[in-house]
VONUKOL-681878 format. One record per atom (N, C-alpha, C): residue number from 1; residue in three letters; x, y, z. Coordinates in nm, 2 decimals. Example, Ala and Ser with C-alpha at 12.3 -4.5 7.8 and 13.67 -1.06 7.14 Angstrom:
! VONUKOL-681878
{drense 1; ala; {1.32; -0.57; 0.78}}
{drense 1; ala; {1.23; -0.45; 0.78}}
{drense 1; ala; {1.32; -0.33; 0.78}}
{drense 2; ser; {1.28; -0.22; 0.71}}
{drense 2; ser; {1.37; -0.11; 0.71}}
{drense 2; ser; {1.29; 0.00; 0.79}}
END
This chain:
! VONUKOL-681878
{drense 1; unk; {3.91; 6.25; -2.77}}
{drense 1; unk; {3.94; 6.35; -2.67}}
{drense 1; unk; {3.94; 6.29; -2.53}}
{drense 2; unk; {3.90; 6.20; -2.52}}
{drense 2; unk; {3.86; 6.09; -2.39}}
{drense 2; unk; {3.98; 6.04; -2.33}}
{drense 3; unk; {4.03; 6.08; -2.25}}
{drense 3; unk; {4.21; 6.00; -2.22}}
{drense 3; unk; {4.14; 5.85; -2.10}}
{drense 4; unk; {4.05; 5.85; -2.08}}
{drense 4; unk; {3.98; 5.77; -2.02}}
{drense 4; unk; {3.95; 5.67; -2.11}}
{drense 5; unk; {3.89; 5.68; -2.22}}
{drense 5; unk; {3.86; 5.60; -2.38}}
{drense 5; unk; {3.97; 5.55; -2.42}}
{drense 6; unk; {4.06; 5.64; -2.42}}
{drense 6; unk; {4.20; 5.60; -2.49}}
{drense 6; unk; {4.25; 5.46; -2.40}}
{drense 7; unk; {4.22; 5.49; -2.28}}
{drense 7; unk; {4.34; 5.38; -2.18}}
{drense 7; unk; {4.24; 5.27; -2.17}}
{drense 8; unk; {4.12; 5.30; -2.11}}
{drense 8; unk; {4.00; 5.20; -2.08}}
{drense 8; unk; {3.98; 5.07; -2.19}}
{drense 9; unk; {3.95; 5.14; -2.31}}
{drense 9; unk; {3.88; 5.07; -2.47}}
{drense 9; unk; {4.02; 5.04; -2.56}}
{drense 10; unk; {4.07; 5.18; -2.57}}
{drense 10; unk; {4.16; 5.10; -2.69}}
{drense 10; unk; {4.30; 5.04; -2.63}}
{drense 11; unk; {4.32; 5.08; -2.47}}
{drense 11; unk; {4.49; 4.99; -2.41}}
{drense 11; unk; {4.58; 5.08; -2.46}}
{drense 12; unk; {4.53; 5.18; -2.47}}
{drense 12; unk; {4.67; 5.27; -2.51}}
{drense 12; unk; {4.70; 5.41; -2.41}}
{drense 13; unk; {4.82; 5.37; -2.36}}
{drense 13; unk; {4.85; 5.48; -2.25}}
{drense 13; unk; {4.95; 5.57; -2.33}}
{drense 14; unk; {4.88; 5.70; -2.33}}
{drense 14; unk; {4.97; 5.77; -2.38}}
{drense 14; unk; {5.09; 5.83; -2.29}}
{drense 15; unk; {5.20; 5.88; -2.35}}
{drense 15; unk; {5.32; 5.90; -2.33}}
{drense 15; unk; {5.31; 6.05; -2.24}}
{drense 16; unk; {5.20; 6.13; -2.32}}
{drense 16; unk; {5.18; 6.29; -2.25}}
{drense 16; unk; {5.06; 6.31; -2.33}}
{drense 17; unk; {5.00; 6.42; -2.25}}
{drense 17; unk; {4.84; 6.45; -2.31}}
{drense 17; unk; {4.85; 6.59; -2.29}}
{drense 18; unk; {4.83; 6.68; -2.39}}
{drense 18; unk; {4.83; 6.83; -2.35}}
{drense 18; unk; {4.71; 6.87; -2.47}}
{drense 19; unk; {4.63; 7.01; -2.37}}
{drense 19; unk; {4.54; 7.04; -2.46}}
{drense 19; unk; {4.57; 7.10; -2.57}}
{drense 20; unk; {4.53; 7.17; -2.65}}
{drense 20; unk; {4.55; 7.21; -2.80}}
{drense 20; unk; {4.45; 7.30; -2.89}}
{drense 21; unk; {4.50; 7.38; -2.94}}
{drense 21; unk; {4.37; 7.47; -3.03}}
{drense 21; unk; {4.39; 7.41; -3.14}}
{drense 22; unk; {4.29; 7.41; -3.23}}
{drense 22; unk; {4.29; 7.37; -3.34}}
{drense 22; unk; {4.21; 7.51; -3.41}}
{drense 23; unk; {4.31; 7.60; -3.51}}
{drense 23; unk; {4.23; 7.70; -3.55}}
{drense 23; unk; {4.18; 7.70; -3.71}}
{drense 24; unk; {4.08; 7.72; -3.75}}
{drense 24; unk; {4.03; 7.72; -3.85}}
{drense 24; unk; {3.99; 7.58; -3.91}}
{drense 25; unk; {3.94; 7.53; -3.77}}
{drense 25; unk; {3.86; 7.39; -3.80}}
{drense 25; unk; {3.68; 7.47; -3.67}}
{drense 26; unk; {3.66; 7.34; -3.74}}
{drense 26; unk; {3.53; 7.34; -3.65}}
{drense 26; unk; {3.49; 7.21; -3.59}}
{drense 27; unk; {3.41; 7.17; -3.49}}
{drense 27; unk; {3.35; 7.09; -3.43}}
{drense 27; unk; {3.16; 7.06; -3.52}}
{drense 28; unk; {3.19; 6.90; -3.61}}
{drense 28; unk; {3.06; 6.94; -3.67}}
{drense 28; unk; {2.99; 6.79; -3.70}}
{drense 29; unk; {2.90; 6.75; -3.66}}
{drense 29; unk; {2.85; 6.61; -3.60}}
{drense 29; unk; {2.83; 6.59; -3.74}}
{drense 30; unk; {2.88; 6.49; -3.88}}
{drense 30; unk; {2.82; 6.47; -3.95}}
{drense 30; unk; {2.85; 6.30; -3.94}}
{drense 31; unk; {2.91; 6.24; -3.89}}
{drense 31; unk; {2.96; 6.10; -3.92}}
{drense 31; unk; {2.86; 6.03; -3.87}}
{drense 32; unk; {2.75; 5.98; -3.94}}
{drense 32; unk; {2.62; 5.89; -3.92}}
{drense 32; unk; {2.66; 5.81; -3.90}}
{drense 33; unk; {2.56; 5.74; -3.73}}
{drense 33; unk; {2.55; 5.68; -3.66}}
{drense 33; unk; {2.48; 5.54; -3.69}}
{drense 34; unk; {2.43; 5.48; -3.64}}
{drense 34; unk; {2.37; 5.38; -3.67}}
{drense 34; unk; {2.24; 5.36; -3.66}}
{drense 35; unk; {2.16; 5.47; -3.62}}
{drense 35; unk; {2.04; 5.49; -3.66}}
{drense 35; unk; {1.99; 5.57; -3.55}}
{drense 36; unk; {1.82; 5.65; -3.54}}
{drense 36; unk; {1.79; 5.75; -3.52}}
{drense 36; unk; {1.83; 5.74; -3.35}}
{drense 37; unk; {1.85; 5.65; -3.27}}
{drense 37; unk; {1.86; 5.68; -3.12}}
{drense 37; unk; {2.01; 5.75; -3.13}}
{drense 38; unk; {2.09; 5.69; -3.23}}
{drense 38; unk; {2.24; 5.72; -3.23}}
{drense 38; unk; {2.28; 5.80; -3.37}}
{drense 39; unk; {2.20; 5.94; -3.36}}
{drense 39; unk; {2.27; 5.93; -3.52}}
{drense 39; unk; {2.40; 6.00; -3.55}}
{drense 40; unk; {2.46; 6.06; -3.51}}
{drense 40; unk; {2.56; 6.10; -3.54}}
{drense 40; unk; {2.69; 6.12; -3.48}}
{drense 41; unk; {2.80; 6.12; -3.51}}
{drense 41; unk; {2.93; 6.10; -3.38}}
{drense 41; unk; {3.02; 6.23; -3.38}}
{drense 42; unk; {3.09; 6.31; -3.35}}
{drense 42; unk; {3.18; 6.39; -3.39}}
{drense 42; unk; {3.29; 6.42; -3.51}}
{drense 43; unk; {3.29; 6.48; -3.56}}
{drense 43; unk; {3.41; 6.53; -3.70}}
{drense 43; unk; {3.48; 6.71; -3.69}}
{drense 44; unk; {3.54; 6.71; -3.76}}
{drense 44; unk; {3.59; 6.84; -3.78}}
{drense 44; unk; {3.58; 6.87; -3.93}}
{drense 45; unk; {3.58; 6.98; -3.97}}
{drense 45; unk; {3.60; 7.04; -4.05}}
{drense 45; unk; {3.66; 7.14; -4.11}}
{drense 46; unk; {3.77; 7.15; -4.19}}
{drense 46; unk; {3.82; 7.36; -4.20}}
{drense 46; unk; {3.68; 7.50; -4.21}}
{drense 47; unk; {3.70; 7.54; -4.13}}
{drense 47; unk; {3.61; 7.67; -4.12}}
{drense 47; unk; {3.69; 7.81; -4.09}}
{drense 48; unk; {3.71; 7.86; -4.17}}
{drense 48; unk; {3.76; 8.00; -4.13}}
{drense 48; unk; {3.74; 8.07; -3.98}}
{drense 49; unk; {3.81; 8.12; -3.92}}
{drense 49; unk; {3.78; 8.19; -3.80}}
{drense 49; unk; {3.69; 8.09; -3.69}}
{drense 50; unk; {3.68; 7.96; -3.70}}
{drense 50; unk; {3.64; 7.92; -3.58}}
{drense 50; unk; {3.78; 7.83; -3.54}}
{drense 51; unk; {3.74; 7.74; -3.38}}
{drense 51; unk; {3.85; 7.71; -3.36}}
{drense 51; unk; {3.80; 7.57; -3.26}}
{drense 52; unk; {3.84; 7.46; -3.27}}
{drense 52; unk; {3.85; 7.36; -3.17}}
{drense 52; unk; {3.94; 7.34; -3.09}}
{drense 53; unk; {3.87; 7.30; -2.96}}
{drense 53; unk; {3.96; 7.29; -2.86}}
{drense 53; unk; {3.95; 7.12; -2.83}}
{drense 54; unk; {4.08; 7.01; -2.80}}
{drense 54; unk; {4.10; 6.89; -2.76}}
{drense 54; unk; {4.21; 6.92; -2.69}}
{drense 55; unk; {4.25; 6.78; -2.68}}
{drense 55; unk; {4.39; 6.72; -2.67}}
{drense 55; unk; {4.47; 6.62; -2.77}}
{drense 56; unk; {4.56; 6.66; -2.76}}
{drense 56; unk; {4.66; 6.57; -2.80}}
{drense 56; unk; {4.72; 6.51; -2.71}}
{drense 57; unk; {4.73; 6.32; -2.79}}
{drense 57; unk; {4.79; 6.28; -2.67}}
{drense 57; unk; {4.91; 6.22; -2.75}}
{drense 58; unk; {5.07; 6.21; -2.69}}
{drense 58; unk; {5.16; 6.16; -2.74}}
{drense 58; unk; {5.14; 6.00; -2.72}}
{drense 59; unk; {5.16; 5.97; -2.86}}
{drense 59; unk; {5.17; 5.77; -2.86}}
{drense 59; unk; {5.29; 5.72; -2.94}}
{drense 60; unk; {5.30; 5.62; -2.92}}
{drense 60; unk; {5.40; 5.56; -3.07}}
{drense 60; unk; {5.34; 5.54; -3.20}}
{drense 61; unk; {5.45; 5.51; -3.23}}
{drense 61; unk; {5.35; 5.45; -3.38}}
{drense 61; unk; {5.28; 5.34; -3.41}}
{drense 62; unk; {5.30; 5.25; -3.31}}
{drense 62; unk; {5.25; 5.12; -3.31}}
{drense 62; unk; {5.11; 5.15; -3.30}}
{drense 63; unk; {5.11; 5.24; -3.17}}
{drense 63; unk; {4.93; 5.27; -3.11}}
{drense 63; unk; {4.85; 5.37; -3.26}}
{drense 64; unk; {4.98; 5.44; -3.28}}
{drense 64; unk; {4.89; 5.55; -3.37}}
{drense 64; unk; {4.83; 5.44; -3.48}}
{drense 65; unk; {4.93; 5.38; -3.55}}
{drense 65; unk; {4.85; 5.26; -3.64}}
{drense 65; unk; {4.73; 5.16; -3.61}}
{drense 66; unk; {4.75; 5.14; -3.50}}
{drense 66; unk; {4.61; 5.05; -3.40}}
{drense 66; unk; {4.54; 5.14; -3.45}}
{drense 67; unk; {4.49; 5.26; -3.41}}
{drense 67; unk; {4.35; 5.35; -3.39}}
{drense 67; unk; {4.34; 5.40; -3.57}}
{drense 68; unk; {4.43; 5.37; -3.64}}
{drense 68; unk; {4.37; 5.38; -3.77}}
{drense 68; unk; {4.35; 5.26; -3.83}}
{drense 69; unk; {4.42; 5.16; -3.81}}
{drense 69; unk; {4.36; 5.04; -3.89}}
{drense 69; unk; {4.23; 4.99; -3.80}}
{drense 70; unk; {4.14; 5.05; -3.68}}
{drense 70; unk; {4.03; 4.99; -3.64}}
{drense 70; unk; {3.92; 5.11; -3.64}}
{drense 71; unk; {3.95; 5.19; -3.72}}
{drense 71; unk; {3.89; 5.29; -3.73}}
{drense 71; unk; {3.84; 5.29; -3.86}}
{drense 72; unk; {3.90; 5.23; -3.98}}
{drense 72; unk; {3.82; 5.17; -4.08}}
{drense 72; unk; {3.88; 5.30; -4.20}}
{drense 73; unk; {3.85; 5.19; -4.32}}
{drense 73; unk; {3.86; 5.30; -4.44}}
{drense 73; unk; {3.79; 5.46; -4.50}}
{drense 74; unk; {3.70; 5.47; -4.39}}
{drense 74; unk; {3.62; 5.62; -4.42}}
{drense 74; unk; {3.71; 5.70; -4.35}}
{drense 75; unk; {3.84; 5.66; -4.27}}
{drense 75; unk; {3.91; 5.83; -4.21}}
{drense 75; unk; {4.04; 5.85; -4.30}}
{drense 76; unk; {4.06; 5.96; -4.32}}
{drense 76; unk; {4.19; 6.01; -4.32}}
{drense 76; unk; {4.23; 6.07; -4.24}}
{drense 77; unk; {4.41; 6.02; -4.25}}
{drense 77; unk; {4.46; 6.04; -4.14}}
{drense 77; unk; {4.53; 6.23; -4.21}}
{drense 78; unk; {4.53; 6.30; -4.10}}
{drense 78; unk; {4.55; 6.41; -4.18}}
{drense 78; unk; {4.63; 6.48; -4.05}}
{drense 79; unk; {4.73; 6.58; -4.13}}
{drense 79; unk; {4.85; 6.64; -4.02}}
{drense 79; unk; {4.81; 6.77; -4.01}}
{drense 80; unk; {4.82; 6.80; -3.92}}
{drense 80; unk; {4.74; 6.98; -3.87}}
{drense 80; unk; {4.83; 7.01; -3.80}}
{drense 81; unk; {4.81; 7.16; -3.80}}
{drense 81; unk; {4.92; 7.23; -3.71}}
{drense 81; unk; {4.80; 7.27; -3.60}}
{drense 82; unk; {4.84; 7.27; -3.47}}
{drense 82; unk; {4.77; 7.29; -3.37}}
{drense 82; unk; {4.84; 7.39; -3.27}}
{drense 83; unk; {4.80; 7.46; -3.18}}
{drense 83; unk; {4.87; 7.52; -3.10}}
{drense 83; unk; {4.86; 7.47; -2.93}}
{drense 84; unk; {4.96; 7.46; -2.88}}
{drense 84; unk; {4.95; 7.41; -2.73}}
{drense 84; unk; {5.09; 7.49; -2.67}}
{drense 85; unk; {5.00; 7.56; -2.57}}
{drense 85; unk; {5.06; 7.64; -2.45}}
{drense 85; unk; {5.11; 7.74; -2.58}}
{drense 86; unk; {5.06; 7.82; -2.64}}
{drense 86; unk; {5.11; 7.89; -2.76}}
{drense 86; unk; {5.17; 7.91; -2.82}}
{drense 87; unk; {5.24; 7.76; -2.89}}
{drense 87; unk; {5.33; 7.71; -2.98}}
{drense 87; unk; {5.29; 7.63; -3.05}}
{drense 88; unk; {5.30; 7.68; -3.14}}
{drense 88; unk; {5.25; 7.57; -3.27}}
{drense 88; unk; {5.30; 7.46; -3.30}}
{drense 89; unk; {5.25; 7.33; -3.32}}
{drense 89; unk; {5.32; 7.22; -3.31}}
{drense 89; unk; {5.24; 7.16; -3.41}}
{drense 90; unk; {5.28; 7.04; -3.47}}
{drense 90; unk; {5.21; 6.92; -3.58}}
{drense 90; unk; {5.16; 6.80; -3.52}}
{drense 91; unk; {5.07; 6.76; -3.52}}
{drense 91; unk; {4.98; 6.68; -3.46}}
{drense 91; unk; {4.89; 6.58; -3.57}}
{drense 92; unk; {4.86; 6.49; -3.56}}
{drense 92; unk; {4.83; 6.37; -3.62}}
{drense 92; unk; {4.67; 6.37; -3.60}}
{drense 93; unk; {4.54; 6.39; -3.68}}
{drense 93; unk; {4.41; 6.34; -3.66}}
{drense 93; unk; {4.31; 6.27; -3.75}}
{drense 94; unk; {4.23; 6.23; -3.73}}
{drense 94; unk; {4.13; 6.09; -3.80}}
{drense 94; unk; {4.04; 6.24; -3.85}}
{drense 95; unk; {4.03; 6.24; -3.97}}
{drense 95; unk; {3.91; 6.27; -4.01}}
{drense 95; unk; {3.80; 6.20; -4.08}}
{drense 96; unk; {3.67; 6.20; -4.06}}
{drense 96; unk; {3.58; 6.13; -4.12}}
{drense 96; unk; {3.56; 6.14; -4.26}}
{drense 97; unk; {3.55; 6.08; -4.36}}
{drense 97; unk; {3.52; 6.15; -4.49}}
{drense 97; unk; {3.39; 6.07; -4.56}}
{drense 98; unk; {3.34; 6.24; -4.55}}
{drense 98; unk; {3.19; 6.17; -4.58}}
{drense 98; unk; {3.12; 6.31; -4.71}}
{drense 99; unk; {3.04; 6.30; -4.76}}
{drense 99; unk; {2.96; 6.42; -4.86}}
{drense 99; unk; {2.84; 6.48; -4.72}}
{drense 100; unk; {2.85; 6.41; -4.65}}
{drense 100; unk; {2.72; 6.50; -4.52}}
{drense 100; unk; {2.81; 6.64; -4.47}}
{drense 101; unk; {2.71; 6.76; -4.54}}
{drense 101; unk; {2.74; 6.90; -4.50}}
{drense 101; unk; {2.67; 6.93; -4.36}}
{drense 102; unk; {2.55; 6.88; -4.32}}
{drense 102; unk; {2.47; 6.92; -4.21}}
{drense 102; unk; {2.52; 6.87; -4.08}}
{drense 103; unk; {2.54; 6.97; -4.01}}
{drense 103; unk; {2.55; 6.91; -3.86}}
{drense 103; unk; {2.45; 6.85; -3.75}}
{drense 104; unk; {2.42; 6.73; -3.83}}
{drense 104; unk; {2.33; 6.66; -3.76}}
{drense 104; unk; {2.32; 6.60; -3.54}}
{drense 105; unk; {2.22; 6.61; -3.48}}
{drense 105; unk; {2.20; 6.63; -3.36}}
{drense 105; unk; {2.25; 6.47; -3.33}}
{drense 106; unk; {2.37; 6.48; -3.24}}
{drense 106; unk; {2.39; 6.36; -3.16}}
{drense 106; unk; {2.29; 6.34; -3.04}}
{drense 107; unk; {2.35; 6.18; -3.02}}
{drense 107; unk; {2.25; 6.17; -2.88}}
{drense 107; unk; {2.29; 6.21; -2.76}}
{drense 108; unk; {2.17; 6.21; -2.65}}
{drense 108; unk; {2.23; 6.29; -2.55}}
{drense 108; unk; {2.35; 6.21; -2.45}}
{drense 109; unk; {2.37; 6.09; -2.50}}
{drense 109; unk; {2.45; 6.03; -2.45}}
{drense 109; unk; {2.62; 6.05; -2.46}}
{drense 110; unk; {2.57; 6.08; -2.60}}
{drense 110; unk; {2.71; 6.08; -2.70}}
{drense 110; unk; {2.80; 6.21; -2.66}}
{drense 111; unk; {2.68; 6.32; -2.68}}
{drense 111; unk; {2.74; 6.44; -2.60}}
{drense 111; unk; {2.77; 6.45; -2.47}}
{drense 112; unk; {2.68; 6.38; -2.41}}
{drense 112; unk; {2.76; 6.35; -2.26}}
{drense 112; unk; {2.91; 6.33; -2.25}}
{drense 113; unk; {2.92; 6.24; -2.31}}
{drense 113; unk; {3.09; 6.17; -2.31}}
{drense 113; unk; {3.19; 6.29; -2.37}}
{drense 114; unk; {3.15; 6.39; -2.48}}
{drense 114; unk; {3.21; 6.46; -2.51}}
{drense 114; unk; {3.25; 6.59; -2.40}}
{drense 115; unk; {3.12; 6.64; -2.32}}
{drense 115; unk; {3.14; 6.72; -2.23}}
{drense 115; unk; {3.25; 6.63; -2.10}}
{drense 116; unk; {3.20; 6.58; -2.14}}
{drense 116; unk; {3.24; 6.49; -1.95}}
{drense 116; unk; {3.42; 6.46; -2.04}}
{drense 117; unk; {3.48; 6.47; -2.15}}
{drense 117; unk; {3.62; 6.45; -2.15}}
{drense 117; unk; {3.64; 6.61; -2.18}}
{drense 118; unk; {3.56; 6.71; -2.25}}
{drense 118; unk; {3.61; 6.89; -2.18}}
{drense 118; unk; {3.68; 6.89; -2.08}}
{drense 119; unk; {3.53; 6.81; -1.99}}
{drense 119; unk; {3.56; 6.92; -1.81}}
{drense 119; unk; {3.68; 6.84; -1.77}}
{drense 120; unk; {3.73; 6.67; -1.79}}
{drense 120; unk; {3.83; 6.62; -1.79}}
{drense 120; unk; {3.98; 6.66; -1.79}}
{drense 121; unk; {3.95; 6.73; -1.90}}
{drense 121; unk; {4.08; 6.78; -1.91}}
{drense 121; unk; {4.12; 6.94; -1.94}}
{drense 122; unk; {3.98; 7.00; -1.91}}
{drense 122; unk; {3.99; 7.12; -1.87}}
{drense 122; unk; {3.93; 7.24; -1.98}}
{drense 123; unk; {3.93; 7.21; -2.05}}
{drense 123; unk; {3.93; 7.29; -2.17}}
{drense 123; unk; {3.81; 7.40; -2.12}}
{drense 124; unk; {3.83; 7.49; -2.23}}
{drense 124; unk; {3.76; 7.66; -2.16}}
{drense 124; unk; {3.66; 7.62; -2.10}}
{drense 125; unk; {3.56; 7.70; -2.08}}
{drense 125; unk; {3.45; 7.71; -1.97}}
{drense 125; unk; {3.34; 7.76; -2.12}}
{drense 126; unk; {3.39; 7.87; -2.23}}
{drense 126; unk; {3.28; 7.88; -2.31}}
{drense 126; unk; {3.30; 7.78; -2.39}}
{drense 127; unk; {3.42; 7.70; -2.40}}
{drense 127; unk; {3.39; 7.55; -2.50}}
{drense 127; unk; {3.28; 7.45; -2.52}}
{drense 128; unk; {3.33; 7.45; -2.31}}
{drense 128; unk; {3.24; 7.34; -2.25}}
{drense 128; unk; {3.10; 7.41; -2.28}}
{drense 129; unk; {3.05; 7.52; -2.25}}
{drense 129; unk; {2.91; 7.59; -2.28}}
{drense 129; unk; {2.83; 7.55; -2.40}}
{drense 130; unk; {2.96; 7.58; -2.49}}
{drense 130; unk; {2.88; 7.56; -2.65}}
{drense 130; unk; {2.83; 7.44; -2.66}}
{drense 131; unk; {2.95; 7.34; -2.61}}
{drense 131; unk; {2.93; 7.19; -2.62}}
{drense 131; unk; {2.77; 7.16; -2.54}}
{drense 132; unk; {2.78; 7.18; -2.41}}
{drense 132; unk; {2.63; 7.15; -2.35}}
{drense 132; unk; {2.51; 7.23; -2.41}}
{drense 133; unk; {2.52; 7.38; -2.50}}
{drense 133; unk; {2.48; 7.40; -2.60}}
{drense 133; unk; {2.35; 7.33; -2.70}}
{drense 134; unk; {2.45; 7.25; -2.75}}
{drense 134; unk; {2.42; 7.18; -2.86}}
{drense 134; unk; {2.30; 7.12; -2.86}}
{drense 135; unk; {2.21; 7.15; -2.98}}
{drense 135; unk; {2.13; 7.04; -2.99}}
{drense 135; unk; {2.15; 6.89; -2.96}}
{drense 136; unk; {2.09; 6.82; -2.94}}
{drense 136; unk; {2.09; 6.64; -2.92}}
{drense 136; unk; {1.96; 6.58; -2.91}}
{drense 137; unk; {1.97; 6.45; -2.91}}
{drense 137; unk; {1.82; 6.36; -2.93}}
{drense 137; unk; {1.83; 6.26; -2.83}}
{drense 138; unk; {1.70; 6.29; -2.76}}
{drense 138; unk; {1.73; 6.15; -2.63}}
{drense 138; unk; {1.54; 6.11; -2.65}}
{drense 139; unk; {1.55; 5.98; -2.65}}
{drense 139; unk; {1.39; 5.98; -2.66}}
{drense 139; unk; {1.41; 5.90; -2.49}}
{drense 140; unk; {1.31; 5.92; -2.40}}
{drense 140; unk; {1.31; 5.85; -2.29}}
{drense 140; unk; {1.24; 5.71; -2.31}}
{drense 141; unk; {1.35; 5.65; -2.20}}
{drense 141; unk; {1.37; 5.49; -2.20}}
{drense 141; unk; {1.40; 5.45; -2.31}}
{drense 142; unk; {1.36; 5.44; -2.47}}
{drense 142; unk; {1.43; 5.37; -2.54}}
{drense 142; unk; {1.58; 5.42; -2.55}}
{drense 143; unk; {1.65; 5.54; -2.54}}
{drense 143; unk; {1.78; 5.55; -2.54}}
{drense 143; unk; {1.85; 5.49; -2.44}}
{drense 144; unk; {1.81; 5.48; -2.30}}
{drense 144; unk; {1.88; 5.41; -2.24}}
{drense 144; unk; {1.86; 5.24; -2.27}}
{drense 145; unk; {1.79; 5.16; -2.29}}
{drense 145; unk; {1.83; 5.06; -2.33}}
{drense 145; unk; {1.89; 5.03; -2.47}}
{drense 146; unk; {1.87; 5.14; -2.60}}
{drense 146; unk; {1.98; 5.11; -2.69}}
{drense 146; unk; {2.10; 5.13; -2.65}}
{drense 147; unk; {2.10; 5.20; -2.54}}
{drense 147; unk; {2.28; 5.25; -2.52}}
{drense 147; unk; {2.38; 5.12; -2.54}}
{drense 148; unk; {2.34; 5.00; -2.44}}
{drense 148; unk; {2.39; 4.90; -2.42}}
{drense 148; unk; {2.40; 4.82; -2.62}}
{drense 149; unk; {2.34; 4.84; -2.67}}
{drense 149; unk; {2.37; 4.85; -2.78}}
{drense 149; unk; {2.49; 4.89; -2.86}}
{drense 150; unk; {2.43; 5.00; -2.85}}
{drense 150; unk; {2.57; 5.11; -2.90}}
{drense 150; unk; {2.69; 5.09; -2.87}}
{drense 151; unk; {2.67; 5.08; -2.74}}
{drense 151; unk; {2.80; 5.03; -2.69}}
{drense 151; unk; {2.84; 4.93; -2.76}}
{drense 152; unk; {2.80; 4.81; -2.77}}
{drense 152; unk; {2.88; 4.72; -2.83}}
{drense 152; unk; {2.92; 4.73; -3.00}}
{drense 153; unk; {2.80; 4.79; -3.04}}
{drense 153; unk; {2.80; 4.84; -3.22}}
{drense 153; unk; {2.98; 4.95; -3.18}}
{drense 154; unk; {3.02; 5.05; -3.08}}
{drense 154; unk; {3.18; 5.15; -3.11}}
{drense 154; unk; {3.23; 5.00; -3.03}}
{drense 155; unk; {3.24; 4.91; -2.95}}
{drense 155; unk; {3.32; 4.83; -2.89}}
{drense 155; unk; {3.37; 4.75; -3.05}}
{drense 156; unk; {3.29; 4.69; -3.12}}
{drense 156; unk; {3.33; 4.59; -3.23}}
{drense 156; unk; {3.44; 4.68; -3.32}}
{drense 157; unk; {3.40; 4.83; -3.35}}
{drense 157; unk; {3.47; 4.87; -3.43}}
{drense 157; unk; {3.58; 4.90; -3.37}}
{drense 158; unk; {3.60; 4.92; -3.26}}
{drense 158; unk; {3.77; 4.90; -3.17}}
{drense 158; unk; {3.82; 4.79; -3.17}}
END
């Protein structure tokens, strides 16, 4: 969701970025992390009657293949119908695939970056709520010096 991520880390400028609903998916932390300071990353899921809000960003195909061949064999790439500015359109996204049903608590870092690309690019106001919401796990001082970790454990897999 990060258009900051996208250009910064992976060198990919997209072509156009517009927000998007995603209906009858959900927002649901199950993609285990690398251990308890980091444990879990974001995914989606089909859920009746709920709804995610991102972006879509237009790329080529070159970049779209980049972000799946470094994203590794646990995603599928999967085509959803999304709505932007109230028109339904087909959209391209990584799903995690995993057997974890629980929506396990990310860290408070993780969710940082998630809110901070909301308010980025706008998305509702009760989105952003839910998101700052959310359970998370921060233990003081050791999170902040594993961060610099972490960082390099998502840097290697880009």
């Amino acid at each position: 969701m990060s258009t900051q991520y996208l250009v910064k880390r992976r060198k990919i400028i997209p072509l156009d970025s517009q927000t998007a609903l995603l209906k009858d998916y959900e927002l649901i932390m199950n993609m285990g992390g690398p251990n308890f300071l980091e444990p879990s990353f974001a995914n989606i899921r089909p859920s009746k009657g709920s709804t995610v809000e991102g972006v879509i960003h237009k790329i080529d195909k070159q970049d779209l293949q980049k972000i799946v061949n470094t994203e590794g064999e646990d995603y599928q790439l999967a085509k959803l119908s999304v709505y932007m500015e109230g028109k339904r359109k087909t959209a391209y996204t990584l799903i995690y695939i995993t057997e974890e049903t629980k929506d396990i608590p990310p860290s408070k870092r993780y969710l940082k970056i998630l809110i901070n690309a909301a308010k980025e690019n706008n998305l509702s106001t009760s989105y952003i709520e839910k998101l700052e919401k959310r359970p998370n796990v921060y233990y003081p001082l050791l999170s902040e010096i594993f961060s610099v970790r972490v960082y390099m454990w998502v840097w290697l897999r880009t």
